[in-house]
C-alpha positions as CSV (number, residue, x, y, z in Angstrom):
1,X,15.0,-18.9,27.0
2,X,16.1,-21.4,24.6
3,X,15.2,-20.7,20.9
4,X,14.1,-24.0,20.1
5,X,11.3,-22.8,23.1
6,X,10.8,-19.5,22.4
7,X,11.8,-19.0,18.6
8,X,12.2,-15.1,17.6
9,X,10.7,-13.7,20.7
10,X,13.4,-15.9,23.0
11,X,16.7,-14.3,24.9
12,X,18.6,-16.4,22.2
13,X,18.0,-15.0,19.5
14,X,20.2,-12.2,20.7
15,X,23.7,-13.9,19.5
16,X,22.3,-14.8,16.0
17,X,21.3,-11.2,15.8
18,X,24.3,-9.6,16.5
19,X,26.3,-11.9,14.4
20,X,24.1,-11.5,11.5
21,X,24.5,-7.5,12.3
22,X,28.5,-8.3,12.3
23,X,28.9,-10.4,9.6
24,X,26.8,-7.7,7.1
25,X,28.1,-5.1,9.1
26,X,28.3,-2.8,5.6
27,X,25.6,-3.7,3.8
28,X,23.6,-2.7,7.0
29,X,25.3,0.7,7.4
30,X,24.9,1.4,3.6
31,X,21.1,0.6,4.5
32,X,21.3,3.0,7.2
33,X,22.9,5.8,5.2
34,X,20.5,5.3,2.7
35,X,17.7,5.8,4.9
36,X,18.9,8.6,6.2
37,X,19.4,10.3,2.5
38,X,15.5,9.0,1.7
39,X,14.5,10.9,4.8
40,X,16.3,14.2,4.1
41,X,14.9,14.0,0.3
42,X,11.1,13.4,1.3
43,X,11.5,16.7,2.6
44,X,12.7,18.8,-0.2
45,X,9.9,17.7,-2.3
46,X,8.1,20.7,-3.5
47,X,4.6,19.9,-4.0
48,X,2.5,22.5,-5.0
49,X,-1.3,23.2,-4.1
50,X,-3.3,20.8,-5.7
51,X,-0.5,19.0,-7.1
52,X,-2.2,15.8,-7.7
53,X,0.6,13.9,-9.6
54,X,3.5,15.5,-6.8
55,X,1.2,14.4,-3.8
56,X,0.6,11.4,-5.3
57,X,4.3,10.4,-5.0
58,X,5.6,11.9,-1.9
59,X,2.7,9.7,-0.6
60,X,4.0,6.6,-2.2
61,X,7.6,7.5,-1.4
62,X,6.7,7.8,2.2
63,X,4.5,4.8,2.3
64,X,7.9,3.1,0.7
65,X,10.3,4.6,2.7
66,X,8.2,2.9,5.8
67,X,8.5,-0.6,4.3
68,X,12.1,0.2,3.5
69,X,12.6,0.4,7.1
70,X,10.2,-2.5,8.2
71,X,12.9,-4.7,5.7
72,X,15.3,-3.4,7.8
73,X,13.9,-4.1,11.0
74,X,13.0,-7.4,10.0
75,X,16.5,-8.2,8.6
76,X,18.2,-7.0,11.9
77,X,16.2,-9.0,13.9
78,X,16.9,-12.4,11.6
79,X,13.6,-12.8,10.2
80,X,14.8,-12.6,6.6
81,X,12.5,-14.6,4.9
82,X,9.8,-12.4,5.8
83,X,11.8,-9.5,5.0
84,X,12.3,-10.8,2.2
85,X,8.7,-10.8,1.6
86,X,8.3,-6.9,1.8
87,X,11.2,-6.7,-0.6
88,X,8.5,-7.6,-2.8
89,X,5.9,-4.9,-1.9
90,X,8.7,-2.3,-1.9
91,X,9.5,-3.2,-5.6
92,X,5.8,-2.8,-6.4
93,X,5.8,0.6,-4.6
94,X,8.9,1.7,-6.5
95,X,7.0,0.7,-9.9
96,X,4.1,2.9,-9.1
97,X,6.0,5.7,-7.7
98,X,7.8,5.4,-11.7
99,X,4.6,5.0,-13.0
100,X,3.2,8.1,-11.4
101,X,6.1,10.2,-12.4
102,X,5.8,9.7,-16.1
103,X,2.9,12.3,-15.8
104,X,0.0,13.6,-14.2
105,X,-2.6,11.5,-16.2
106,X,-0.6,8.0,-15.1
107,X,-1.7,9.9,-11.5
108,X,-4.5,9.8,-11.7
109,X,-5.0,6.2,-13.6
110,X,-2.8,5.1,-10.4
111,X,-5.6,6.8,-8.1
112,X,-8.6,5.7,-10.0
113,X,-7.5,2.1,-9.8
114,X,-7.4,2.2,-5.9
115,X,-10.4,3.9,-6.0
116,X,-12.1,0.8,-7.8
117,X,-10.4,-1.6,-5.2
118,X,-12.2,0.4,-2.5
119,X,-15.1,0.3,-4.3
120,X,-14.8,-3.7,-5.0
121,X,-14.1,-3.9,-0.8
122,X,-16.9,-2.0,0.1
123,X,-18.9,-4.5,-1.8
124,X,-17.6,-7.1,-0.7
125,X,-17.9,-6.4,2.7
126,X,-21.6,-5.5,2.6
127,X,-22.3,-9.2,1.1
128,X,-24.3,-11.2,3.8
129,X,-22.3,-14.4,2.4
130,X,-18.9,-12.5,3.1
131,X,-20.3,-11.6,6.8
132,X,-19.3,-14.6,8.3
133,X,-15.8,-13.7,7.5
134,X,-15.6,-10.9,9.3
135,X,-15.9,-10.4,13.5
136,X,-19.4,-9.6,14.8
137,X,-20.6,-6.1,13.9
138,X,-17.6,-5.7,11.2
139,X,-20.0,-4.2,8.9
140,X,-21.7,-2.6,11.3
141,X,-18.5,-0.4,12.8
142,X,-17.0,-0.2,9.2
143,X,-20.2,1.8,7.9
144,X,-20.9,3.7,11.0
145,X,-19.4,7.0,9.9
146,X,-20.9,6.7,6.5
147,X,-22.9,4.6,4.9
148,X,-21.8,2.1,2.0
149,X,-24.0,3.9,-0.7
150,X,-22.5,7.6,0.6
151,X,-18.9,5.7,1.0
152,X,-19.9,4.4,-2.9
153,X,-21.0,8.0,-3.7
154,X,-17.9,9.5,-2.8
155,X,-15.7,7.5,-4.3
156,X,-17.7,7.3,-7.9
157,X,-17.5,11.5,-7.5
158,X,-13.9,11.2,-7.2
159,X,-13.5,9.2,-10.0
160,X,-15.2,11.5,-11.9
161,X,-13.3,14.3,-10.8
162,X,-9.8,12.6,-12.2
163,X,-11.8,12.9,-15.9
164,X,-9.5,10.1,-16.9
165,X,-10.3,8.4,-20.6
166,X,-12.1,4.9,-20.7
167,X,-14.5,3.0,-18.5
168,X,-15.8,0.8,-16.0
169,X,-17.9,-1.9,-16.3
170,X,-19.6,-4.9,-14.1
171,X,-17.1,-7.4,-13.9
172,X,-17.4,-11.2,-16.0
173,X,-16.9,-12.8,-12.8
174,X,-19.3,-11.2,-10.7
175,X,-17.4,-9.5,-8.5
176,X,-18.0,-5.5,-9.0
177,X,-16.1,-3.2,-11.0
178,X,-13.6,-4.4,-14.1
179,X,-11.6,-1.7,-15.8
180,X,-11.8,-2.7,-19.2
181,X,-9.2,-0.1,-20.0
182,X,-6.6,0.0,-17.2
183,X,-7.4,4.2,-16.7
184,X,-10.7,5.1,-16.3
185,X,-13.7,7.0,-15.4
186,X,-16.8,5.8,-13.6
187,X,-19.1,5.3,-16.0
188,X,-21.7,2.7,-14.7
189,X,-23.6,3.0,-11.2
């Protein structure tokens, strides 16, 4: 299985592999120790009961700690450019996580701006012009549990339930919700 015929997914592969895993033999066993120390720290968070701002980051840090590995995997396997790719996501993870830590009202500006990009999908997805994007009965299936104005409810009530200072409005270029502070509270709708 020749890899000019096959490419990533041929038998070849194999001896670029390993002599990539040879060459960086150290930096991959410093990825693997590191890893391992991630792992063991995840669990001696201590997140209280409705510790929004402690829940908030374990999630990120395990959310992180899965593309951490994916670089890995991706790396070992000689697909570095794409690796290198996720390098980019982990950084942004790492900024939020640092974000999040400076208190619990950065928390909860973190969570109300991926509230506001569910709320901007849900629109967009219930656009008939956007329909022909998506498979048949996308819209259908993605609204069958709840509806788009309860799935719109329930995210405009958590909003509101992070009390966070500024507001929302109807974004300049048509597209939903603009925060025209970066933290916010739902206040149109």
């Amino acid at each position: 299985m020749p890899i000019n015929e096959y490419g990533f997914l041929g038998k070849d592969i194999k001896q670029y592999e390993n002599e990539l895993v040879t060459k960086y033999k150290e930096v991959f066993d410093f990825y693997e120790d590191i890893n391992q120390f991630l792992h063991k720290m995840k669990f001696k968070i201590d997140v209280k009961n409705n510790d929004l701002q402690g829940g908030t980051m374990a999630g990120l840090l395990c959310k992180s700690l899965t593309t951490f590995q994916a670089i890995y995997i991706l790396f070992r396997h000689y697909l570095c450019n794409n690796a290198e790719n996720l390098c980019r996501i982990l950084f942004e993870e790492m900024v939020n996580i640092g974000y999040c830590s400076l208190g619990e009202d950065e928390a909860k500006r973190y969570l109300s701006l991926q509230l506001v990009n569910n709320f901007e999908i849900i629109e967009k997805v219930s656009k008939d012009e956007n329909k022909k994007y998506f498979i048949n009965n996308f819209n259908n299936s993605f609204f069958k549990e709840k509806s788009q104005d309860e799935r719109k409810k329930e995210i405009i009530e958590k909003l509101k339930s992070y009390e966070v200072e500024g507001t929302f409005k109807k974004g300049k270029r048509g597209s939903g919700l603009e925060m025209t502070h970066f933290p916010s509270i739902l206040a149109c709708c």
